[in-house]
C-alpha positions, 0 to 999 in steps of 0.5 A: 656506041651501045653495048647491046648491039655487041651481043650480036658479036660473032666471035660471041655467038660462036663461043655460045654455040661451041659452049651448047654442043660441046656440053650436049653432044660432045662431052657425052660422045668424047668424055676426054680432056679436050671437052672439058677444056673447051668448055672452059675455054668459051665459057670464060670467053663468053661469060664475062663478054655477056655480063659486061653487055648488060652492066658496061659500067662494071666491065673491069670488075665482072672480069677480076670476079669472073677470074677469082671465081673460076680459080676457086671453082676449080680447086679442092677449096669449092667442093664442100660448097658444091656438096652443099648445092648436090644436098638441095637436089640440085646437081653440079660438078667440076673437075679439079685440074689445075691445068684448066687454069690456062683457060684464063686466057680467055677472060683477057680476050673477052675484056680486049674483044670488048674494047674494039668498036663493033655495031651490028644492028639486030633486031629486039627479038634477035637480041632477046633470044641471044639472052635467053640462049645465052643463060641457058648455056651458062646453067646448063654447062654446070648442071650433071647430065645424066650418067652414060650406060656401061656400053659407053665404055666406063666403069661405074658404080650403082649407088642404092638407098634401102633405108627408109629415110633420105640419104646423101652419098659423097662419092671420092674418085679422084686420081691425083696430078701424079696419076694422070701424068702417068696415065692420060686416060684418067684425066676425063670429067669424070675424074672428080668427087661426086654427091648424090641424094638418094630418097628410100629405094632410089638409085643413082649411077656414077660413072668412073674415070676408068675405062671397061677393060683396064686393069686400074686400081682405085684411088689411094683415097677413094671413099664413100660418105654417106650422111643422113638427113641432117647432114650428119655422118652416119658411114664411110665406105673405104676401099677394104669396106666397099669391095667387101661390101658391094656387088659386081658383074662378074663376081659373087662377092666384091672382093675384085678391084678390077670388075667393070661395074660395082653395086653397093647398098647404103643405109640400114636395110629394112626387114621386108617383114617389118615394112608398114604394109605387111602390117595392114589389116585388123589384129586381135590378141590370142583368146588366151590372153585376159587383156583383149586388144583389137587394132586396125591399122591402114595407109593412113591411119591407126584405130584401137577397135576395142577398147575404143579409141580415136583414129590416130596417125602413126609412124613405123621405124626401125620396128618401132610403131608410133601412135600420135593421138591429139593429146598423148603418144604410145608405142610398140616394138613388133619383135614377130611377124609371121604372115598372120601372127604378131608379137608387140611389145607395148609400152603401156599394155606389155607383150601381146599376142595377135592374129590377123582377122582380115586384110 
């Protein structure tokens, strides 16, 4: 009997199909607990069913690997890992519930399915789109969809990068066993830690496992990680923190728990004075000073005027002007700015004076 065949298996095409609409319909309509446990109902049904098919020899294996996997996936164990993946750009999530471990089930009755001769003869075209339909929803069944709207009838948090390097927040919203025992309606996919990578000026939505309405507290353990670019912590939002720091619909400061939606802002903001823009133009020292300096700096480059000099890259950080020249670096800190008055502090001229000739 050849295995390829037993692609075309009903009981398999049906876990496939179940697995697409319920991770593409269902679980955006329902957001509750059925959703989530159907989908890992079917998927342990058709994962190991699919992978046995194409390497037969390694059926029991696939199934044991498939099994660990899952009992890794779904404990607190996996969540540095799935911080990790969230850091490269890549979004995927879980909800850590023990009881999903009963889903296992499925992974016996793929091996036992498997075991019962079965031939259906379909054609190669047939078989290969079943393939692809099948990887398809194996990815996709990982993978965040994007966050419903406030009018889908759950709280959320706005998250707002406006720093100006990249950012990524870890977000722990995750009511424990005892809470969800308590109160059901807590226990919905979005009961879970959360990672996002915010670029300068980006924004990111999270959705809370709480609904418009309720008067719920936050988790006891409930926190914000924000890490700079290279991984390192650099702030932690905790509760007192976050409701001092953040925005809320109904409220002037965030001192209410109990608001529908919140907005928080990370990173260290950046004075709109100091943005490189409002830098670009031609600069001259005052015709007080004796030590005449004249610059030009645009979008792309940087060029002493007088004394002349080559055009030069640059960076701007922190107020900090950086000029990279082939052979040498020099830098500036602008300590005022005022429409068309400028004050830099360099570290080979001192402090100077400028106005702006043009734009």
């Amino acid at each position: 009997m050849e295995r390829k065949y037993k692609l075309a298996h009903p009981v398999f095409i049906l876990s496939v199909i179940i697995l697409i609409v319920n991770d593409f319909y269902l679980k955006q309509t329902f957001h509750n607990t059925f959703t989530g446990k159907l989908s890992d109902f079917v998927g342990l049904f058709a994962f190991p069913f699919f992978w046995s098919i194409l390497f037969p020899a390694k059926t029991k294996g696939i199934h044991i690997l498939t099994g660990l996997l899952f009992l890794f996936w779904k404990s607190e164990f996996s969540q540095p890992l799935i911080d990790l993946i969230n850091q490269t750009g890549l979004k995927t999530f879980r909800t850590v519930d023990y009881t999903d471990y009963i889903a296992l089930v499925s992974v016996f009755l793929s091996y036992y399915v498997l075991q019962i001769p079965f031939r259906f003869k379909t054609q190669s075209a047939f078989r290969k789109f079943l393939f692809l339909i099948s990887i398809f929803s194996f990815v996709a069944t990982t993978q965040k969809r994007d966050a419903p709207t406030r009018q889908d009838n759950f709280k959320s948090i706005d998250i707002t990068n406006q720093g100006n390097k990249k950012l990524t927040a870890i977000i722990h919203f995750e009511y424990p066993a005892v809470i969800l025992k308590k109160d059901s309606t807590l226990n919905n996919e979005f009961n879970r830690n959360d990672t996002v990578s915010l670029m300068p000026g980006k924004s990111e939505r999270i959705i809370t496992p709480i609904m418009m309405g309720d008067s719920l507290k936050f988790p006891d353990h409930f926190k914000i990680v924000v890490l700079n670019e290279k991984g390192k912590e650099v702030k932690i939002y905790d509760r007192d923190l976050f409701f001092k720091s953040a925005d809320t619909t109904y409220y002037k400061d965030g001192q209410s728990e109990y608001a529908d939606f919140w907005s928080i802002k990370i990173g260290e903001k950046i004075p709109e004075t100091l943005a490189a823009h409002t830098l670009f133009g031609r600069w001259k020292t005052l015709a007080s000073y004796k030590k005449h300096h004249t610059f030009e700096i645009r979008e792309q480059y940087y060029y002493d005027v007088d004394p002349d000099s080559d055009i030069a890259k640059y960076e701007i950080q922190d107020s900090i002007i950086t000029i990279a020249y082939p052979k040498m670096k020099r830098s500036g800190k602008v300590e005022k700015l005022n429409g068309r008055s400028l004050t830099v502090k360099w570290d080979d001229r001192g402090t100077l004076r400028y106005e702006k000739l043009y734009d």
